[in-house]
C-alpha positions in Angstrom: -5.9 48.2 9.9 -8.4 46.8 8.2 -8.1 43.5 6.2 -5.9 40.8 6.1 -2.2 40.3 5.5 -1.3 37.0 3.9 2.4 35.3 3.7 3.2 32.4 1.4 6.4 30.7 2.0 7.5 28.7 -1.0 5.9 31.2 -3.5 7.6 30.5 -6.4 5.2 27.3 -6.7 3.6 26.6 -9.7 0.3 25.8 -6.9 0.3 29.5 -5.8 -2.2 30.4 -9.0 -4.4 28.4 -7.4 -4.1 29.4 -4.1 -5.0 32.9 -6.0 -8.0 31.8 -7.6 -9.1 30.8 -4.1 -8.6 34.1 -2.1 -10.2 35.8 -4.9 -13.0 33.8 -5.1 -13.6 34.5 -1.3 -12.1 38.2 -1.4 -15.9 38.9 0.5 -15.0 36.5 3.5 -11.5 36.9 3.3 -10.4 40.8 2.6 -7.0 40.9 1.5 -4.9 43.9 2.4 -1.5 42.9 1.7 0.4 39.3 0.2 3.6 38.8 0.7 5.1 36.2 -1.7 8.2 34.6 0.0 11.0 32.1 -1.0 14.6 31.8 -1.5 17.4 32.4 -3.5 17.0 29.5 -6.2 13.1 30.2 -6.0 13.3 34.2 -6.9 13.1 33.8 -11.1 9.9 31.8 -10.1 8.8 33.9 -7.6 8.6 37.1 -10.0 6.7 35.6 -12.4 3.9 34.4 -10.3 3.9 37.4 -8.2 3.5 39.7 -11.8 0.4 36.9 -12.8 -0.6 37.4 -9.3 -1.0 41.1 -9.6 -3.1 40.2 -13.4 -5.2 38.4 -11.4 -5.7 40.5 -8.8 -6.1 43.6 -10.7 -9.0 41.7 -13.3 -10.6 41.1 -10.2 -10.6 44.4 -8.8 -8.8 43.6 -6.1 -6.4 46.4 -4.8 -4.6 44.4 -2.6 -0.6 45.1 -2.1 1.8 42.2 -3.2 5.6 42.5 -2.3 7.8 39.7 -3.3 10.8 38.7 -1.1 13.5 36.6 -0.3 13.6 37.4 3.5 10.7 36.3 5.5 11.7 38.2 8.2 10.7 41.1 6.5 7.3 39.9 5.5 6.0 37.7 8.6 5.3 41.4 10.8 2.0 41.5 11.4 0.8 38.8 9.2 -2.5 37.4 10.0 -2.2 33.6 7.8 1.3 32.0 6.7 0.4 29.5 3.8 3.3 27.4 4.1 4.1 25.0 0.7 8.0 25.1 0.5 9.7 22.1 -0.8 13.3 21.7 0.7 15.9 20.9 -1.8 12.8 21.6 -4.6 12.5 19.1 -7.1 15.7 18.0 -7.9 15.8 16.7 -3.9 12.4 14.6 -4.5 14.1 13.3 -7.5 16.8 12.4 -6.2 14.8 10.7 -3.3 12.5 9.1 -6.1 15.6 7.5 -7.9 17.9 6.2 -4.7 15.1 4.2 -3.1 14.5 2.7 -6.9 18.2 1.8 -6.9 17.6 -0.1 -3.8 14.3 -1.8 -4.5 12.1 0.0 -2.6 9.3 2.5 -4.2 10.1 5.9 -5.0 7.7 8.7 -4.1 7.7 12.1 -2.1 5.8 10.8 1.4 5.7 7.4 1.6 8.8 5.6 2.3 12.3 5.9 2.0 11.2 9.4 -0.2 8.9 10.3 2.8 11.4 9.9 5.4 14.0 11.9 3.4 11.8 14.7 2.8 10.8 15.1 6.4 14.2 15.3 7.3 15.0 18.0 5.3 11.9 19.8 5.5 10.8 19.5 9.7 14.2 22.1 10.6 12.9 24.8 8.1 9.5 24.3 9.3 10.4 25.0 13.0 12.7 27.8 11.8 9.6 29.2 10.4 7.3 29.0 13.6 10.1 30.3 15.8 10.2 33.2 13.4 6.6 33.4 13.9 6.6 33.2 17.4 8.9 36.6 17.5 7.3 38.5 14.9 3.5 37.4 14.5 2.6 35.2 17.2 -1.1 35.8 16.6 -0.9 34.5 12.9 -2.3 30.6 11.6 0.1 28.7 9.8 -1.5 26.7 7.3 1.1 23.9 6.7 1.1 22.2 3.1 4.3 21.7 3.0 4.8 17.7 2.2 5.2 15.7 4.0 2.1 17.5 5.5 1.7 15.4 8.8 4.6 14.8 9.9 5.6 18.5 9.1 2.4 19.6 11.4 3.4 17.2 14.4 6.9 19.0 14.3 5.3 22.4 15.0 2.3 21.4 17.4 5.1 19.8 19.5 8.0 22.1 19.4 6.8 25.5 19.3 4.0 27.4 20.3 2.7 29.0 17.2 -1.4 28.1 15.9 -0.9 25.8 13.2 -3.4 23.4 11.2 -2.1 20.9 8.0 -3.9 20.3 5.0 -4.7 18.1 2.4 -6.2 18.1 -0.8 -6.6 14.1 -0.8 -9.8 14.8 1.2 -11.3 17.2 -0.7 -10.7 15.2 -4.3 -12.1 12.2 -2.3 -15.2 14.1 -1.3 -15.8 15.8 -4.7 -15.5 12.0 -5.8 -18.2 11.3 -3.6 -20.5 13.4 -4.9 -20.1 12.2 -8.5 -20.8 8.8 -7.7 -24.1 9.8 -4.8 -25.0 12.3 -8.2 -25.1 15.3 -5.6 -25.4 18.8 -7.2 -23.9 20.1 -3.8 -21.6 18.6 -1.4 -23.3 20.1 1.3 -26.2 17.2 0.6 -23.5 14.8 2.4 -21.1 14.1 5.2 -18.7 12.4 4.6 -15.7 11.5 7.6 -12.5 10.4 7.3 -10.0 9.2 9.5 -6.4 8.4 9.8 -3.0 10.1 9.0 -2.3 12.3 6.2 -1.8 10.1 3.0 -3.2 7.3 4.9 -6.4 7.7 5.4 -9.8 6.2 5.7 -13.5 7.1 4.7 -15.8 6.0 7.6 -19.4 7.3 6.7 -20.6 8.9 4.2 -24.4 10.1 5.7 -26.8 11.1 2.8 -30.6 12.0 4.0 -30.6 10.2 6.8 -28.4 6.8 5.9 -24.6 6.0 5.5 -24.4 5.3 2.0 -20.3 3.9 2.3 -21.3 0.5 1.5 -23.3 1.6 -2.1 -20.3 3.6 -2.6 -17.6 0.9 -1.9 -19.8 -1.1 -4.6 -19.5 1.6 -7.3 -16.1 2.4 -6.7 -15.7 -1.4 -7.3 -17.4 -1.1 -11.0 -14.7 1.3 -11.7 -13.6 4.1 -12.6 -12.8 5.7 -9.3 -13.4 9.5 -8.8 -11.4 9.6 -6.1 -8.6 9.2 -7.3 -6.3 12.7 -7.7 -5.8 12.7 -11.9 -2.0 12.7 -11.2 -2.4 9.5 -10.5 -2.4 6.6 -13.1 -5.8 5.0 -12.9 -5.8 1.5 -11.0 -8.2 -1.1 -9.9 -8.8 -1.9 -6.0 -9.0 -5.6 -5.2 -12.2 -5.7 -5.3 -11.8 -8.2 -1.9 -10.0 -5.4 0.1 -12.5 -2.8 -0.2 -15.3 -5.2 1.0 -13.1 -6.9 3.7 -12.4 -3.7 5.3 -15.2 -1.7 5.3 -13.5 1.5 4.5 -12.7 3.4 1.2 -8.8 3.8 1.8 -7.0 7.3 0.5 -5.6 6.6 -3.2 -2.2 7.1 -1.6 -2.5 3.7 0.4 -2.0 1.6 -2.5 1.5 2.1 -2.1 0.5 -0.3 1.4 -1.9 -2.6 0.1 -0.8 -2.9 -3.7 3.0 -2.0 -3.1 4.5 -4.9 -5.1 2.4 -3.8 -8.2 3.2 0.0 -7.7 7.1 -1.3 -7.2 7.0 -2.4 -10.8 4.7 0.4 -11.9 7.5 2.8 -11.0 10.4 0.9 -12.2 8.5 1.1 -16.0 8.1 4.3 -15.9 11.3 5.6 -14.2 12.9 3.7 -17.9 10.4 5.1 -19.5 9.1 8.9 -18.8 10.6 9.1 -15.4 10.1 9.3 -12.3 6.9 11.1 -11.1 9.2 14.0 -10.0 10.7 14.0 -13.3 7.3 14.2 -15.0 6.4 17.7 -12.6 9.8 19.2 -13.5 9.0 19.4 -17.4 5.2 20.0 -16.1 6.5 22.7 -14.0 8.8 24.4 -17.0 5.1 24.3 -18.9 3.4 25.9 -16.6 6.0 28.7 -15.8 6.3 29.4 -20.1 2.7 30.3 -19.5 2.6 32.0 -16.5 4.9 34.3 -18.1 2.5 35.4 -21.0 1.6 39.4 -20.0 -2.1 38.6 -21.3 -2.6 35.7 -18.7 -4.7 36.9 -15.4 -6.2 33.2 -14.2 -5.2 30.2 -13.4 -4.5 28.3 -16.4 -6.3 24.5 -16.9 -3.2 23.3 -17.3 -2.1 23.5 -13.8 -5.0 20.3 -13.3 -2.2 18.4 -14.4 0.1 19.1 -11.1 -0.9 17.0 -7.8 -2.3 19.9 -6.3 -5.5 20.4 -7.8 -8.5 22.0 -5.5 -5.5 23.4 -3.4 -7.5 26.7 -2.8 -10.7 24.4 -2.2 -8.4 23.0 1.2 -6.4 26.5 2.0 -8.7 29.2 1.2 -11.8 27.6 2.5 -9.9 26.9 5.8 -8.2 30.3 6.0 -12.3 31.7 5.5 -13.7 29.0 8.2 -11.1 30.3 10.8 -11.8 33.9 9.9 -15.4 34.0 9.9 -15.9 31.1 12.6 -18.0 29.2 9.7 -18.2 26.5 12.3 -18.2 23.8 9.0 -16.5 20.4 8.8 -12.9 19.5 7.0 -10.7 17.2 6.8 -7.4 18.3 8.3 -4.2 17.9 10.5 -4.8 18.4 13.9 -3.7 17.2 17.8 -6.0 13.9 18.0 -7.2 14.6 21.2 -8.8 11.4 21.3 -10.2 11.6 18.2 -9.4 8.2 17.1 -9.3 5.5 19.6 -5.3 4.2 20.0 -3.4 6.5 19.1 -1.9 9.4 21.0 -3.9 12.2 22.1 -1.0 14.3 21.5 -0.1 13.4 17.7 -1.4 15.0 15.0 -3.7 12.9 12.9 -5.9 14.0 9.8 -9.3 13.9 10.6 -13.0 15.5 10.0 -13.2 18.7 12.4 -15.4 21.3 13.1 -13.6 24.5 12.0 -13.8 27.4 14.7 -12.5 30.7 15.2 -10.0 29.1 18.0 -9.4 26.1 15.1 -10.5 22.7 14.5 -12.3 20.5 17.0 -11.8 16.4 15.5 -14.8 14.6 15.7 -14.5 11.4 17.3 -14.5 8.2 15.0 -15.9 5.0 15.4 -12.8 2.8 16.8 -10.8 1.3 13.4 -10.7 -2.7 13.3 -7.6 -4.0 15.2 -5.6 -4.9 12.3 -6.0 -1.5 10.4 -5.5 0.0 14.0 -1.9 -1.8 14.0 -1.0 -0.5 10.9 -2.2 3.1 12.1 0.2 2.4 15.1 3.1 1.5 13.4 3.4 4.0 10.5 2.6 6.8 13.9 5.4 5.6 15.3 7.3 5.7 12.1 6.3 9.5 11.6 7.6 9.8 15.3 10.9 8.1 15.0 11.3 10.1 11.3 10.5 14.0 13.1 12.9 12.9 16.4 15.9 12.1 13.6 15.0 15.2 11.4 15.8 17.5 14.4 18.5 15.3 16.4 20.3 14.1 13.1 20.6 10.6 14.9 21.4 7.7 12.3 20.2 5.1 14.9 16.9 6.8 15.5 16.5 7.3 11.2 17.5 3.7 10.9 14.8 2.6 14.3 12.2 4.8 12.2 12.9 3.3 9.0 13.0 -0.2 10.0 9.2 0.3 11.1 8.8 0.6 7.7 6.5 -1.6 5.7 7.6 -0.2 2.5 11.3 -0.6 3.7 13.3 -3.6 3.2 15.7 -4.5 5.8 19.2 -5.3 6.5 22.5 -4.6 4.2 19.6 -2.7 1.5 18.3 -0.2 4.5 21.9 0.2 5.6 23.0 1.4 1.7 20.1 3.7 0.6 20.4 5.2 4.7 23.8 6.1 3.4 23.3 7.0 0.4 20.4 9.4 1.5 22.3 10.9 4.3 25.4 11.6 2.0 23.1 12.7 -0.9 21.5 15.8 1.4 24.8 16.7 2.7 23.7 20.1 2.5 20.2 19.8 2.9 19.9 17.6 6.1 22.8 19.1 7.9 22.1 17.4 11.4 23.1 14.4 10.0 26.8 15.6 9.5 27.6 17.8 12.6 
């Protein structure tokens, strides 16, 4: 049959829009024959809505394309050619719950860093191999394009422990390039290359080659005058030490600051979870916004208010993968892959996210220039953190969760680890059922 059959798992986003806007924007590379919108029970009110906007969308587009909503992905995965995967286990009230128990304890509160990264994993990595052993019965051919936080860990999971084709993505990368190109005054981003380096929300811009020269260090200098286009607009705007960025070389990923600025951020959290909330608390009244208007029967795009979520130029990383694949575009992004030597020290076998050269048979990482031994180290550690984090999320070992966590640098140790473990563990009861077999 001609065409392609597309499966999203964890439809009921408020990001699918956008991942909408992106296939139809492509709908000449990438010609859709059938969508299948997927999620679960507590997802299906969700689900309908965007699935009706989706068919708006579709239909102003003139795009005849068949969308079925459902809550058994066994019924959709048949023959699919790309699973978009961008579920959130436990949805927000679980990252919320993550956010305010590490705050309780002292340590920083967010979705993939931390105490809130290790949590997530654990109840995400089980669903996610579900997924690709489904896919292994029932279309073994198909991509899975993992988004599904946390994104790298989530994508070493199912590179190691099943057999299906599966790449993770980012949209960090592609907000830091489009920052790029602000600051270099580019009309295209095509005029530059720019390569990063690292693991996902923790990496590193290398080069950044403009007509013949690596203009990093006249970027690093402007990023330094502020303000700092690379910097995804959920974020609150902050200030590098000017020192760090100059000592090391590198433009670091916004989500690093949580590394280098984390006593700052601490308190930054703490205000605002008094205050506002938490960040996850901040998405869930974003989230009711954005569903009020996907309702509206007149509505067929993607509404600018959906800028506001953390997932902006979603479609830029997805669709534009899901096209490079397809029509062997043979172009460079910045995605999660094996390493395969890519960067010096760490594991061929891990997954790391890195530039690549997008194929038909899937990314090839270019090979970086070797990282200085102390952000090396620091590589090192948090790989063996995301290591220690996937072995507990599928064993449900507390002494491997507490070995992983220790690692840590945003972790404090002793009676503090040994309470928010707990408190964790008992919280996901249902969620992170290994843990209480």
């Amino acid at each position: 049959m001609s065409g392609l059959k597309i499966v999203v798992i964890g439809a009921g986003s408020s990001y699918t829009p956008e991942l909408i806007e992106g296939l139809i924007k492509r709908q000449h590379e990438l010609p859709l024959r059938e969508l299948w919108l997927v999620d679960i029970e507590e997802g299906r009110e969700k689900m309908h809505i965007i699935a009706n906007l989706t068919r708006r969308m579709l239909a102003k587009a003139g795009i005849s394309a068949r969308v079925e909503e459902t809550l058994d992905r066994e019924q959709a995965l048949p023959g699919a050619d790309y699973v978009c995967s961008q579920f959130r286990a436990g949805c927000l009230e679980a990252r919320i719950s993550d956010e305010r128990i590490a705050l309780k304890y002292g340590l920083i509160g967010q979705e993939t860093n931390g105490l809130g990264g290790f949590a997530n994993a654990c109840r995400t990595i089980p669903i996610a191999l579900a997924i690709a052993a489904d896919m292994e019965r029932l279309c073994p051919d198909a991509w899975l394009l993992n988004f599904t936080n946390p994104s790298g860990m989530v994508t070493e999971a199912v590179l190691r422990h099943s057999r299906i084709k599966a790449v993770g993505l980012c949209n960090v990368p592609v907000i830091m390039q489009k920052g790029v190109a602000q600051l270099l005054a580019c009309q295209q981003e095509s005029e530059f290359l720019m390569q990063v380096a690292g693991l996902n929300h923790f990496i590193f811009t290398r080069q950044i080659l403009h007509r013949g020269q690596d203009r990093l260090a006249e970027v690093i200098e402007k990023i330094t005058q502020g303000p700092d286009p690379l910097v995804p607009r959920n974020i609150p705007p902050f200030r590098w030490p000017e020192h760090l960025l100059k000592g090391l070389g590198m433009i670091p990923c916004a989500y690093l600051r949580y590394y280098y600025m984390s006593d700052d951020i601490l308190k930054q959290e703490l205000g605002e979870a008094n205050g506002e909330g938490t960040r996850g608390e901040v998405v869930k009244a974003l989230e009711h916004q954005l569903f009020e208007i996907y309702r509206n029967p007149e509505l067929a795009e993607k509404p600018k208010q959906l800028e506001g979520r953390g997932g902006q130029y979603y479609s830029e990383a997805a669709c534009e993968l899901m096209s490079a694949i397809h029509n062997d575009k043979r172009i460079i992004m910045h995605v999660n892959t094996r390493n395969n030597g890519a960067i010096s020290g760490l594991p061929d076998e891990c997954a790391v996210e890195v530039s690549s050269l997008i194929t038909r048979s899937g990314p090839l990482p270019l090979n970086v220039a070797p990282f200085p031994d102390d952000t090396l180290r620091l590589l090192q550690l948090m790989k063996s953190f995301e290591q220690l984090t996937i072995e507990a999320a599928i064993t449900g070992n507390r002494h491997t969760a507490w070995r992983a966590l220790v690692l840590n640098p945003l972790i404090t140790s002793g009676t503090v680890l040994e309470q928010a473990l707990d408190e964790v563990i008992e919280q996901n009861r249902v969620l992170m059922p290994a843990f209480h077999a």
